[in-house]
N, CA, C and O atoms as a DFTB+ gen file, in Angstrom:
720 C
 N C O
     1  1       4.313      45.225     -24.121
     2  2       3.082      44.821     -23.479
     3  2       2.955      43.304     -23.605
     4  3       3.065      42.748     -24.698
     5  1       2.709      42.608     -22.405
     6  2       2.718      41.412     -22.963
     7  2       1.224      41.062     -22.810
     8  3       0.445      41.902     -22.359
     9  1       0.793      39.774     -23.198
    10  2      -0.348      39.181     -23.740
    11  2      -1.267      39.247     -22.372
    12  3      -2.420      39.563     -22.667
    13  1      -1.107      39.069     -21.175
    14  2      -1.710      39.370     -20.336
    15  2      -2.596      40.487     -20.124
    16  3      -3.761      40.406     -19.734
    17  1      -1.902      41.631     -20.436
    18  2      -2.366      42.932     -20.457
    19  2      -3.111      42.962     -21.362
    20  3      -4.241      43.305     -21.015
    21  1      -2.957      42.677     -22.786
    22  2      -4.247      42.711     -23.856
    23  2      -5.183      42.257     -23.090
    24  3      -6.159      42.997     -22.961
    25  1      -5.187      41.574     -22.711
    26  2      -6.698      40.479     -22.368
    27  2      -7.238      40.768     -21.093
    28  3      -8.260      40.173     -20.754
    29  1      -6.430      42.028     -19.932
    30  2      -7.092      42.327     -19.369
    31  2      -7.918      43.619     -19.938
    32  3      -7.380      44.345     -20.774
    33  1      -9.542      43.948     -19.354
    34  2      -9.571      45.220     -19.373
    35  2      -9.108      46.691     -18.914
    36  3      -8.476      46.990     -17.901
    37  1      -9.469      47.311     -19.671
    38  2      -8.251      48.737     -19.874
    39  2      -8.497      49.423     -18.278
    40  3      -7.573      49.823     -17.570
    41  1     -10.045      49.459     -17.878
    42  2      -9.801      49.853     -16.971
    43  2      -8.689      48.837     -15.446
    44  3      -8.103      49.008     -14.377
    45  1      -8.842      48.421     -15.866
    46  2      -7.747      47.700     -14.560
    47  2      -6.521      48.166     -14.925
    48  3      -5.851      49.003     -14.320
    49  1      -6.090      47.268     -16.520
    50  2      -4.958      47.850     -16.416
    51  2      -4.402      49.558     -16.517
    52  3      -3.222      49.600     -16.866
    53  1      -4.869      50.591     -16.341
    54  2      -4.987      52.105     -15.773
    55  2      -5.073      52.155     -14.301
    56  3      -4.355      52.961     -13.710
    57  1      -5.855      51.401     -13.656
    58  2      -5.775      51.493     -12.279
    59  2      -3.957      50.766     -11.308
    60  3      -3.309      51.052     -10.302
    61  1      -3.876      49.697     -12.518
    62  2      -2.646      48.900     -11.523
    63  2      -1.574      49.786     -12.323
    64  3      -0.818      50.268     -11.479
    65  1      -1.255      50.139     -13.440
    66  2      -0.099      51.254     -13.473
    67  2      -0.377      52.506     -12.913
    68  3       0.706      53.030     -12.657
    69  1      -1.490      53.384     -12.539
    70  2      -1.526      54.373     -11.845
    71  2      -1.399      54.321     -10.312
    72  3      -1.540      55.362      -9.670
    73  1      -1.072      52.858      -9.544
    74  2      -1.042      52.721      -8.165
    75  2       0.889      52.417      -8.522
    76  3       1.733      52.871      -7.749
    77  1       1.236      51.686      -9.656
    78  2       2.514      51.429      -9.557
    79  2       3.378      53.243      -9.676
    80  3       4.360      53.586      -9.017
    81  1       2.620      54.112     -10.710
    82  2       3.067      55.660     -11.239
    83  2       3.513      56.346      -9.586
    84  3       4.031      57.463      -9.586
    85  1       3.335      55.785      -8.528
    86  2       3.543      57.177      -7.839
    87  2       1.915      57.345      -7.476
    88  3       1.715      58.511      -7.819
    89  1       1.332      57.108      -7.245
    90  2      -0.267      57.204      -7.271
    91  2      -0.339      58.398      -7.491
    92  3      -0.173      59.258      -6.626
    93  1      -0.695      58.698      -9.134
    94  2      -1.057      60.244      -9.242
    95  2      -3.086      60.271      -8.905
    96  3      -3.922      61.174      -8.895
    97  1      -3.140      58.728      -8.674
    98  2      -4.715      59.281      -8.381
    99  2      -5.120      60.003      -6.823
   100  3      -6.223      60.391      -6.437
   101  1      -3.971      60.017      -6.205
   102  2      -4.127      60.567      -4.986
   103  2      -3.467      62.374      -4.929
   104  3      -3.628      63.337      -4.180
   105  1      -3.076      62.229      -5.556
   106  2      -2.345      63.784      -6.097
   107  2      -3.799      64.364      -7.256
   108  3      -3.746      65.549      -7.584
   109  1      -4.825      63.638      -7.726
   110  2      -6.157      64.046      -7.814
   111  2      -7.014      64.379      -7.110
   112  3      -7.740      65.226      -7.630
   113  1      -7.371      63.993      -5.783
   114  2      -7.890      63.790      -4.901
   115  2      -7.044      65.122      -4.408
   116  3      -7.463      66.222      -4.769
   117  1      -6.132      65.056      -3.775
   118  2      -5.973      66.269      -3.383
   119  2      -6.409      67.549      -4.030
   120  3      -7.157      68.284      -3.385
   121  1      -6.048      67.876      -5.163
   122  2      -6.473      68.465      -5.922
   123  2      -7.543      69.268      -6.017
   124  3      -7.638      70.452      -6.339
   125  1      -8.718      68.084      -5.539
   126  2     -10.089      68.097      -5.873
   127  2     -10.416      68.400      -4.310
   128  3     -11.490      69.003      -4.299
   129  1      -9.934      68.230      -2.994
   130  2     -10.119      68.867      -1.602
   131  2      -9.744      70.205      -2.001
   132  3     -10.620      71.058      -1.857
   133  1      -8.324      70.673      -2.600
   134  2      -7.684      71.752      -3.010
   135  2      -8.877      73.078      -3.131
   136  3      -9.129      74.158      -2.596
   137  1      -9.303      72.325      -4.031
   138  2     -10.623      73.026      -4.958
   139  2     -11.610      73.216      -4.273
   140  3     -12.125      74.334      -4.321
   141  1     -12.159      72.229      -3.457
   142  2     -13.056      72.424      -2.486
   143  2     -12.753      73.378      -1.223
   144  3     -13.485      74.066      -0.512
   145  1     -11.654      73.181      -1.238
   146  2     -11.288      74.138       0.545
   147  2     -11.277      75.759      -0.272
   148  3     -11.526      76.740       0.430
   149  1     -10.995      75.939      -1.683
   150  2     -10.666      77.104      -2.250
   151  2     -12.230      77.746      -2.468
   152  3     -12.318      78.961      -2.291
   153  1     -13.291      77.115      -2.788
   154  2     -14.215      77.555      -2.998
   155  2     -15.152      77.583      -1.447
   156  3     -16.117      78.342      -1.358
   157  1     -14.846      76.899      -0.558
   158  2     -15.281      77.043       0.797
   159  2     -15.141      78.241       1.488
   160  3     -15.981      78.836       2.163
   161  1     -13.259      78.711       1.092
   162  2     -13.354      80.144       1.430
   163  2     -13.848      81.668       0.497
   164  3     -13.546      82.834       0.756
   165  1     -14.465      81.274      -0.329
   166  2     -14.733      82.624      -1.357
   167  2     -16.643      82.233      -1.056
   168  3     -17.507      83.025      -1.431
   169  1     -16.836      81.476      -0.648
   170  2     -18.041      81.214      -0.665
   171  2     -18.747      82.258       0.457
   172  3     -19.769      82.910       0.245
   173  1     -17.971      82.259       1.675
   174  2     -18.227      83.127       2.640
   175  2     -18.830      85.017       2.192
   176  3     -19.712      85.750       2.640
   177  1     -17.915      85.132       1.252
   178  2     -17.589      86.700       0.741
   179  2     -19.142      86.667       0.389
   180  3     -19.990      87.251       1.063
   181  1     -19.419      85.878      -0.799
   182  2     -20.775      86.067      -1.539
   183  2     -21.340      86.148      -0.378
   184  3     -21.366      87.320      -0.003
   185  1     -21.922      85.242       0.548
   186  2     -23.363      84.870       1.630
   187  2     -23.124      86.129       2.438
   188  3     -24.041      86.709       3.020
   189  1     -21.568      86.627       2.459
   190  2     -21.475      87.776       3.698
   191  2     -22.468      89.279       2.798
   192  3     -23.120      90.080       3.467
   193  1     -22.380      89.353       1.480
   194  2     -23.021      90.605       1.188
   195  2     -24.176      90.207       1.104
   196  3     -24.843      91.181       0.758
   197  1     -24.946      89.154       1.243
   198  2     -26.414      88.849       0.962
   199  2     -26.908      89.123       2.386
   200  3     -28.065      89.498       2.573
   201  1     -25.938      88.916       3.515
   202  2     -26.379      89.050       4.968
   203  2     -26.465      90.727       5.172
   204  3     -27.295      91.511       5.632
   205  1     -24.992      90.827       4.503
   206  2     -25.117      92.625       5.196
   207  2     -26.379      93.120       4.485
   208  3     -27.190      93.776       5.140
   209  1     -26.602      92.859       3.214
   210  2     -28.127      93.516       2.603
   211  2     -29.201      93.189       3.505
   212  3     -29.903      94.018       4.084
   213  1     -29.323      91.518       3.622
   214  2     -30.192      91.622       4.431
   215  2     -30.953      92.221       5.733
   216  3     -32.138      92.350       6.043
   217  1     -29.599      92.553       6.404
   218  2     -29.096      93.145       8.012
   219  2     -29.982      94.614       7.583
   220  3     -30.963      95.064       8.175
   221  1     -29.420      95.078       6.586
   222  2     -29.947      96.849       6.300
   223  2     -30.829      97.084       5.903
   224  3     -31.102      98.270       6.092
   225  1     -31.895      96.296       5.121
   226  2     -33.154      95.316       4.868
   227  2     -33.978      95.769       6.383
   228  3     -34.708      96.740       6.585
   229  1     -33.621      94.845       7.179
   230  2     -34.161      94.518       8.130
   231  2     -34.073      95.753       9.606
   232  3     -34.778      95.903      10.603
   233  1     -32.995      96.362       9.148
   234  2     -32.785      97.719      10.317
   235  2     -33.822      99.059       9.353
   236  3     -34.712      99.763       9.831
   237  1     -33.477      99.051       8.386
   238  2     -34.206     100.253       7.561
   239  2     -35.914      99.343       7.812
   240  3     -36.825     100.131       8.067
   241  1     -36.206      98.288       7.770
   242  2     -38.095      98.385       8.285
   243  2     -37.813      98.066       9.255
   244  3     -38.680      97.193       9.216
   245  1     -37.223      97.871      10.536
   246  2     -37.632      98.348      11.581
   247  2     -37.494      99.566      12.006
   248  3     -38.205      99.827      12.976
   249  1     -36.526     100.792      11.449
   250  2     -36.959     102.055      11.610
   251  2     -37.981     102.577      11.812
   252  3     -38.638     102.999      12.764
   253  1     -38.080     102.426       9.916
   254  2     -39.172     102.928       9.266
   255  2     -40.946     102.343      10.068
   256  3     -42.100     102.732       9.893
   257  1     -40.180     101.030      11.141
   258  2     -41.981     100.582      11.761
   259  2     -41.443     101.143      13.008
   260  3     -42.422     101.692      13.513
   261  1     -40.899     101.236      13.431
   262  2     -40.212     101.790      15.183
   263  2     -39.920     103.010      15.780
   264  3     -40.195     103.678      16.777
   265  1     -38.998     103.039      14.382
   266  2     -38.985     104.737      14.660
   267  2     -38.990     105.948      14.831
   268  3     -40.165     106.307      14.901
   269  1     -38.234     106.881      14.951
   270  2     -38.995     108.171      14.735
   271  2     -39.025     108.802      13.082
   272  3     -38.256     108.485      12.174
   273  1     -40.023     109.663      13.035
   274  2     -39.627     110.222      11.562
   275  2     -39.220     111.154      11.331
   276  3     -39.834     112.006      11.972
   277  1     -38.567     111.521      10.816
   278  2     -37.629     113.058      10.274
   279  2     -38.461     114.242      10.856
   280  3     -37.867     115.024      11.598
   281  1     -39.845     114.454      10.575
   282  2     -40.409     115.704      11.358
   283  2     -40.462     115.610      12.905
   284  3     -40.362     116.688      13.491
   285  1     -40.615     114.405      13.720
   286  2     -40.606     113.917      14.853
   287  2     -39.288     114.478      15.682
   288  3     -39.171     115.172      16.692
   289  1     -38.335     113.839      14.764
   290  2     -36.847     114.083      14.971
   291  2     -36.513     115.768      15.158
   292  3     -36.017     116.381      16.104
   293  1     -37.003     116.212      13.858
   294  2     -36.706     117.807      13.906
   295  2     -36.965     118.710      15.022
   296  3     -36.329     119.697      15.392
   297  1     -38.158     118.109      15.544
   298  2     -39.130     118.928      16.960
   299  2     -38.475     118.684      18.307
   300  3     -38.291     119.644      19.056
   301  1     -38.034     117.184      18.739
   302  2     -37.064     117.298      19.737
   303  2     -36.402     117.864      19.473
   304  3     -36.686     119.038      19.708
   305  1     -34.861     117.619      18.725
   306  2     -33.661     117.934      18.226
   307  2     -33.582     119.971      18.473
   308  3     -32.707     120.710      18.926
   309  1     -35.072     120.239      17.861
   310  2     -35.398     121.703      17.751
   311  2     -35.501     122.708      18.850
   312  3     -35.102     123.862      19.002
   313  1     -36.451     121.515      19.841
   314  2     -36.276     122.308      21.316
   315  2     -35.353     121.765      22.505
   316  3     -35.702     121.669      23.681
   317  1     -34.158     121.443      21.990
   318  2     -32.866     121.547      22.716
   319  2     -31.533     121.738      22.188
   320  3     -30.685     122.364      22.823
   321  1     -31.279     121.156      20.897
   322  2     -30.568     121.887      20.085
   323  2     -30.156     123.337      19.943
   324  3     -31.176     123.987      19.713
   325  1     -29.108     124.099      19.982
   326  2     -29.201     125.567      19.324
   327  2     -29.747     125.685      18.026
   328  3     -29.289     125.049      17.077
   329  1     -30.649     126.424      17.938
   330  2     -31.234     127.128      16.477
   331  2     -30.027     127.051      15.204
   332  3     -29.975     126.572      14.071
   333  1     -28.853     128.037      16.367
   334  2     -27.839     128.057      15.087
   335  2     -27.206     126.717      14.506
   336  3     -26.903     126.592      13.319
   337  1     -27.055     125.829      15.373
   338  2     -26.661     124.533      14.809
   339  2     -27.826     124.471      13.742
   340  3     -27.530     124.963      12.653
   341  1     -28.786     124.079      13.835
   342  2     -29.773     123.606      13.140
   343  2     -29.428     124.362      11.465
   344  3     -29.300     123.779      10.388
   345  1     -29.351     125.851      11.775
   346  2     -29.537     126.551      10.577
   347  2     -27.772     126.292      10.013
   348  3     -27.480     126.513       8.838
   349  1     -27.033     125.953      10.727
   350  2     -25.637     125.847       9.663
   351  2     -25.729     124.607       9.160
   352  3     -25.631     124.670       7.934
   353  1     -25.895     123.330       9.607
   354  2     -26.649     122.225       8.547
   355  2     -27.635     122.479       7.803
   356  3     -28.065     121.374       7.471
   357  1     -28.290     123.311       7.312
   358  2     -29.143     123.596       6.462
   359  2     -28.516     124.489       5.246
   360  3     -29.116     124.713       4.196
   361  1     -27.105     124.996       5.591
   362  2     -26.640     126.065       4.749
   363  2     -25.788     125.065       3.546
   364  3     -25.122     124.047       3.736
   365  1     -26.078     125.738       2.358
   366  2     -25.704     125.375       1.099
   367  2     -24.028     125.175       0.733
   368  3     -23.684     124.258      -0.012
   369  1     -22.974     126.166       1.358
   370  2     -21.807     125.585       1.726
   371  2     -21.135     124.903       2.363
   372  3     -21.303     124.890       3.582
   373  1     -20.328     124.250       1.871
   374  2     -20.012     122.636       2.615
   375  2     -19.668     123.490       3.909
   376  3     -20.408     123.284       4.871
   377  1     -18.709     124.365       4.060
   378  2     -18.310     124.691       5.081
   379  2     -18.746     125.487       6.607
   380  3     -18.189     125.533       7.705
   381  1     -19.979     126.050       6.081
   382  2     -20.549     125.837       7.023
   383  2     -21.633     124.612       7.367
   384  3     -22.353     124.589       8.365
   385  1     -21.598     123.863       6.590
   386  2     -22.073     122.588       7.066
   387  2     -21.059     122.050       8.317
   388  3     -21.299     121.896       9.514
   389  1     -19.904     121.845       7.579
   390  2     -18.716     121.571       8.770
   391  2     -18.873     122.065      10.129
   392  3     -19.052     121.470      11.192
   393  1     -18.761     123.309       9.836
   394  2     -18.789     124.196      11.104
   395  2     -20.079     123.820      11.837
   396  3     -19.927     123.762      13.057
   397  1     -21.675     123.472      11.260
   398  2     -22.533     123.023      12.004
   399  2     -22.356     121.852      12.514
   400  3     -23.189     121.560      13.372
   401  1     -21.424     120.935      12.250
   402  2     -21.331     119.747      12.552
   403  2     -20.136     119.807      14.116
   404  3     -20.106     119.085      15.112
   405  1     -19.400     120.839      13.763
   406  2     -18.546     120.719      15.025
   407  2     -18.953     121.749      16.220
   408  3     -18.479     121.827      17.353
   409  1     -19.941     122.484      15.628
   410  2     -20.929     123.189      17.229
   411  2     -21.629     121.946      17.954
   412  3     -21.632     121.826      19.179
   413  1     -22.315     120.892      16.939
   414  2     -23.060     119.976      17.227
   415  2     -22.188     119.218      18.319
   416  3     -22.659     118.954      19.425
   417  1     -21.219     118.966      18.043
   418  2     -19.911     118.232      19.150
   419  2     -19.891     118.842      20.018
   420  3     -20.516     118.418      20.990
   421  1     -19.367     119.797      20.105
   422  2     -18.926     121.042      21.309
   423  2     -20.572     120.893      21.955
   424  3     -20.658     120.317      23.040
   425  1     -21.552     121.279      21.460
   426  2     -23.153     120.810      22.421
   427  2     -23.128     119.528      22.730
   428  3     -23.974     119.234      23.574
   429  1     -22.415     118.580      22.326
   430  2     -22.825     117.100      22.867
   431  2     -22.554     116.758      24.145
   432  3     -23.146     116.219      25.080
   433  1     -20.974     117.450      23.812
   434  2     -20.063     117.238      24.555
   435  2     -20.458     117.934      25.994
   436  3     -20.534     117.332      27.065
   437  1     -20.672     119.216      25.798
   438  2     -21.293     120.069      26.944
   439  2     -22.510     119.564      27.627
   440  3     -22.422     119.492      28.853
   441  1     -23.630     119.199      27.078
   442  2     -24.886     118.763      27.260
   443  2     -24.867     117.162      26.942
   444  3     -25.092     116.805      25.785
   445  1     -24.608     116.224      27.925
   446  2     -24.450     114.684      27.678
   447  2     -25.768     114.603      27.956
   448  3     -26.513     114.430      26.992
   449  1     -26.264     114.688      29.079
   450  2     -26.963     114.217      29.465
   451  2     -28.405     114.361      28.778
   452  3     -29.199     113.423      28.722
   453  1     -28.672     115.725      28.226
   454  2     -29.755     116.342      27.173
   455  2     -29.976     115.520      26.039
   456  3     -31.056     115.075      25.653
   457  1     -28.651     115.332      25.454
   458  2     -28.299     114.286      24.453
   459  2     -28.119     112.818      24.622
   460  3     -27.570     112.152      23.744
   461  1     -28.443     112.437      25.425
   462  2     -29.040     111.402      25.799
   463  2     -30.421     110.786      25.749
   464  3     -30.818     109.786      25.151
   465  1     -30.956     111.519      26.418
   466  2     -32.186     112.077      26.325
   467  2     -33.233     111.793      24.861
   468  3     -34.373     111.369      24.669
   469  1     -32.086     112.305      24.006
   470  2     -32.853     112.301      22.579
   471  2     -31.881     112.078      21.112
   472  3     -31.730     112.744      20.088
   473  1     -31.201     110.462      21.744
   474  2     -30.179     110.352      21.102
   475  2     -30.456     109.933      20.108
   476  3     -29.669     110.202      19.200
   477  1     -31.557     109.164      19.792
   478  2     -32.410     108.404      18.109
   479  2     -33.274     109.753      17.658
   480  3     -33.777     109.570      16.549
   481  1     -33.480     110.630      18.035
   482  2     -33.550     112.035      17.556
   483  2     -32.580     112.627      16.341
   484  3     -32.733     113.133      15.229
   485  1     -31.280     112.188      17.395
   486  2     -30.118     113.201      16.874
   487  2     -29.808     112.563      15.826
   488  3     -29.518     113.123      14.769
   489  1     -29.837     111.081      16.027
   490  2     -29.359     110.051      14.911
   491  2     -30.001     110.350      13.456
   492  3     -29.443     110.529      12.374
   493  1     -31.449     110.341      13.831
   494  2     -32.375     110.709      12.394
   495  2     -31.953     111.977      12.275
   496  3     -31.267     112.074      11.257
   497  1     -32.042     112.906      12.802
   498  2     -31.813     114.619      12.305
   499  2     -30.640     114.656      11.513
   500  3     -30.656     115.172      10.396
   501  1     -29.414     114.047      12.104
   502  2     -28.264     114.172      11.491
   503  2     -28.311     113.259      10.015
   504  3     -27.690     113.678       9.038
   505  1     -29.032     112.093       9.955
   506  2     -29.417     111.752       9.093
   507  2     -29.902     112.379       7.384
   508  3     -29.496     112.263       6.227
   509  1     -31.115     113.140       8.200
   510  2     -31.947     114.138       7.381
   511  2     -31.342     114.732       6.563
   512  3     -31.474     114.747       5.339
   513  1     -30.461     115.389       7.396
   514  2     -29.810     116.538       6.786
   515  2     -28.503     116.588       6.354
   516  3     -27.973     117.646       6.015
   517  1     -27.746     115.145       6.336
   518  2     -26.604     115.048       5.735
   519  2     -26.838     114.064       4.462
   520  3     -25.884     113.451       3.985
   521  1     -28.717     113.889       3.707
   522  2     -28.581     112.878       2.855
   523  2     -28.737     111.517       3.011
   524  3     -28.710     110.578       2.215
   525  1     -28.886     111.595       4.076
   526  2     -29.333     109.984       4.608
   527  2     -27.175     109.457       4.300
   528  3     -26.474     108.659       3.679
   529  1     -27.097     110.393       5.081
   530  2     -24.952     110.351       5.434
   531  2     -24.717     110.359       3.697
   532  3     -23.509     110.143       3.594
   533  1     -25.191     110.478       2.520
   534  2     -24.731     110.414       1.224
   535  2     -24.290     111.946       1.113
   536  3     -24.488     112.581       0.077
   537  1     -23.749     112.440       2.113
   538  2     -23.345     113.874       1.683
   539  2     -22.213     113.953       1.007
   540  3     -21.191     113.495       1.517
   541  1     -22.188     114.447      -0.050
   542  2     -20.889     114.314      -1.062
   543  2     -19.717     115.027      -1.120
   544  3     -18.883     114.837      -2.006
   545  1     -19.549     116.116       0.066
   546  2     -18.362     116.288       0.315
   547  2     -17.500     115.678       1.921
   548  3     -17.979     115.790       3.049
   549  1     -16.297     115.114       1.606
   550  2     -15.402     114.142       2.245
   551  2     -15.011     114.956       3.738
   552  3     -14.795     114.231       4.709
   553  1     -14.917     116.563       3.926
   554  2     -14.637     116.938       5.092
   555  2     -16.228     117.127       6.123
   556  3     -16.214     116.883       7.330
   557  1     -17.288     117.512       5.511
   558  2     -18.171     117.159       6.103
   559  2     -18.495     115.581       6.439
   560  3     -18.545     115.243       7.622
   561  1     -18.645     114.921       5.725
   562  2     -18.747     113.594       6.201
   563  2     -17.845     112.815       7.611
   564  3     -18.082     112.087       8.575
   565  1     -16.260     113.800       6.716
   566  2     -15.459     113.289       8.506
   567  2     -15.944     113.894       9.471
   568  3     -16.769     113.246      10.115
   569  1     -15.765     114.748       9.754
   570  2     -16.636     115.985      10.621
   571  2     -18.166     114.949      11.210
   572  3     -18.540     114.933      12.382
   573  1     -18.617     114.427      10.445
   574  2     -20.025     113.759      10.953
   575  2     -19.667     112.359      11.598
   576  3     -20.393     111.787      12.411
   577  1     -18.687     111.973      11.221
   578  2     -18.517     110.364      11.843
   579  2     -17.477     111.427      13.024
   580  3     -17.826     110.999      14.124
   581  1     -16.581     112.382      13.236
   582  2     -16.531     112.879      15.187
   583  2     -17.415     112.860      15.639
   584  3     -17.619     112.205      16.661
   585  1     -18.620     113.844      14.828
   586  2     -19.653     113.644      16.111
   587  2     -20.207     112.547      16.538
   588  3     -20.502     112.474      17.731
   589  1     -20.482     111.403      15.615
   590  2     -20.914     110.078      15.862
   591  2     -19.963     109.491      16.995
   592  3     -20.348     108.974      18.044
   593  1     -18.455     109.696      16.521
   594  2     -17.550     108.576      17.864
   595  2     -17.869     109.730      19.282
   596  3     -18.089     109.238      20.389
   597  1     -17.863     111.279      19.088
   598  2     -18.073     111.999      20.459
   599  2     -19.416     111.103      20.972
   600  3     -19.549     110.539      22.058
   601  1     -20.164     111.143      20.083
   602  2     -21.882     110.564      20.893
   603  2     -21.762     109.170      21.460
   604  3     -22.195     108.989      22.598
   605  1     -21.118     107.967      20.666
   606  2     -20.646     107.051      20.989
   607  2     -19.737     106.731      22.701
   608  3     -19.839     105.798      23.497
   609  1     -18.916     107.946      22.713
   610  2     -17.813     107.764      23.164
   611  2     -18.565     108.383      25.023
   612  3     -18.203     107.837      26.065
   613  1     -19.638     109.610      24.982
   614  2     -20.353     110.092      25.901
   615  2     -21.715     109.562      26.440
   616  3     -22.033     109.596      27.629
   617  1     -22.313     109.177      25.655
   618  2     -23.396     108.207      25.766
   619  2     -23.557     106.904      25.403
   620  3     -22.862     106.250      24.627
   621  1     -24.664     106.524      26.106
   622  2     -24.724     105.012      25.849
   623  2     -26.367     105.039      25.069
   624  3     -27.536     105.375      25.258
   625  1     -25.406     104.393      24.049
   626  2     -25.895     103.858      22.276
   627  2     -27.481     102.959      23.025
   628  3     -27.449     102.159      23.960
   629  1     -28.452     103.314      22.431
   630  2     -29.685     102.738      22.481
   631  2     -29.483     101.504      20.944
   632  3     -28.607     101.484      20.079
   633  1     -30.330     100.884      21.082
   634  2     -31.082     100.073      19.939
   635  2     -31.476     101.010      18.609
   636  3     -31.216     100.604      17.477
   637  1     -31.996     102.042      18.798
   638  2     -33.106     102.399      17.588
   639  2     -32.112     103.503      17.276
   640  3     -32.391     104.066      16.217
   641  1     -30.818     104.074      18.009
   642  2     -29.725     105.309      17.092
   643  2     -29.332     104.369      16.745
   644  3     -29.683     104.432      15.567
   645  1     -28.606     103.044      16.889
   646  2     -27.820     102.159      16.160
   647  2     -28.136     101.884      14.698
   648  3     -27.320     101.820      13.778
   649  1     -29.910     101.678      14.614
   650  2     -31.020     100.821      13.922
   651  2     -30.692     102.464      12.849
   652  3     -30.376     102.265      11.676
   653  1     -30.764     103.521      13.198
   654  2     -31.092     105.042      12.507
   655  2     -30.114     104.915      11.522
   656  3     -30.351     104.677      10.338
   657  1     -28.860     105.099      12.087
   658  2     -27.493     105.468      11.826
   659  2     -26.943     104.533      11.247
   660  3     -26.597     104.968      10.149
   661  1     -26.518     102.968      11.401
   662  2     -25.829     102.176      10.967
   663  2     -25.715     101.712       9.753
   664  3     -24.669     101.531       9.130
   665  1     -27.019     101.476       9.341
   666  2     -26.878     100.976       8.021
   667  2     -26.335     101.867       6.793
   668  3     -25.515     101.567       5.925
   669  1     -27.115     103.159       7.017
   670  2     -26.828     104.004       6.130
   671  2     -25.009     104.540       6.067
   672  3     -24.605     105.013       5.005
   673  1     -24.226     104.436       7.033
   674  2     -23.165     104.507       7.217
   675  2     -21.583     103.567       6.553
   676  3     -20.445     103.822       6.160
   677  1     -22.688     102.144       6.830
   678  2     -21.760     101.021       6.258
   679  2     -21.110     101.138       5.101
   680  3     -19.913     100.872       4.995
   681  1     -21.765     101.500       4.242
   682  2     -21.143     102.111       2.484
   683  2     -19.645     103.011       3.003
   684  3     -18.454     102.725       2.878
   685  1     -20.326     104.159       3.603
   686  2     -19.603     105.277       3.631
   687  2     -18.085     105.204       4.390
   688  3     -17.063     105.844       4.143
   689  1     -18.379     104.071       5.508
   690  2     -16.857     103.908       5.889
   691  2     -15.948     102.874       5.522
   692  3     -14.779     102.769       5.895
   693  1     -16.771     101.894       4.533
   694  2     -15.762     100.659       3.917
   695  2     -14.696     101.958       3.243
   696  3     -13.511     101.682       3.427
   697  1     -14.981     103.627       2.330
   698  2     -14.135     104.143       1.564
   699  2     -13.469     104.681       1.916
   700  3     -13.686     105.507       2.803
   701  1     -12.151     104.434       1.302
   702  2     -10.710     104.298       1.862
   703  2     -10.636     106.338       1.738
   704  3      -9.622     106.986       2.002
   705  1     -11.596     106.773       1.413
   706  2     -11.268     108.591       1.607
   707  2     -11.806     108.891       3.281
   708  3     -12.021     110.069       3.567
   709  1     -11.932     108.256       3.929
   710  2     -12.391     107.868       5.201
   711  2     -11.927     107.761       6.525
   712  3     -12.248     108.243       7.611
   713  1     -10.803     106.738       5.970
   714  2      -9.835     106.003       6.796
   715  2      -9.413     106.773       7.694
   716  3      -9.411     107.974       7.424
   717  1      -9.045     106.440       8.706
   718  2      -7.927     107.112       9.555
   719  2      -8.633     108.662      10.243
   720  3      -7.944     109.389      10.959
């Protein structure tokens, strides 16, 4: 070290050997964008579940101010529906739950236009009675998202079946027992 360098201060002399080093102060700087672009993308994930809460927040009270209510639902659904559909979703084995769920198709399918008619009906009824969709066995539940893509796929989706149905659903099809 020669006498020059004593007598300058330290910070300089750190700055003029770190520009002579290869500038590792720029290999900091990167670093520190590095870090920033890394937390820019994870940042999204968090704000995205505060939105979807919010989203289901905001569809569950406008239902609950808009739309129909479960006894409302039952009384259309009741006088066009078959009886027997009605009573095999009400039955205590999964399997004829199933089986009520795929008469419900086969009527959709047959009767579009009926079901049209009283499609935020069907949305809440099916609702009702599958648990608000928390029904805990995996072949009924598939069985309930056919009839959803048949209804989807034959009619055209209003505002308030979307508002019924959607939120409560979102859970149920992120799980990978679901898929496919």
């Amino acid at each position: 070290m020669c006498i020059r360098d004593r007598d300058q201060p330290k910070s300089k002399a750190k700055d003029e050997s770190s520009e002579s080093a290869g500038k590792p102060h720029d290999s900091r700087k990167n670093a520190q964008k590095k870090e920033t672009l890394r937390r820019s993308f994870t940042a999204p994930k968090h704000m995205m579940a505060k939105l979807v809460d919010k989203a289901k927040k905001e569809a569950d009270d406008m239902v609950l101010e808009e739309g129909l209510s479960l006894e409302e639902a039952e009384k259309m659904v009741g006088d066009v529906v078959p009886a027997e559909v009605a009573g095999l979703l009400d039955a205590k084995e999964w399997k004829e739950r199933q089986k009520g769920l795929k008469e419900l198709k086969v009527w959709v399918e047959e009767n579009t236009e009926e079901a049209q008619k009283i499609l935020e009906a069907i949305g809440v009824w099916l609702k009702g009675k599958l648990k608000n969709f928390k029904e805990s066995n995996q072949g009924v539940m598939k069985e309930c998202f056919t009839v959803l893509q048949t209804i989807t796929d034959l009619c055209t989706v209003e505002k308030n079946f979307a508002a019924a149905v959607i939120p409560p659903l979102v859970d149920k099809m992120s799980d990978t027992k679901y898929a496919g």
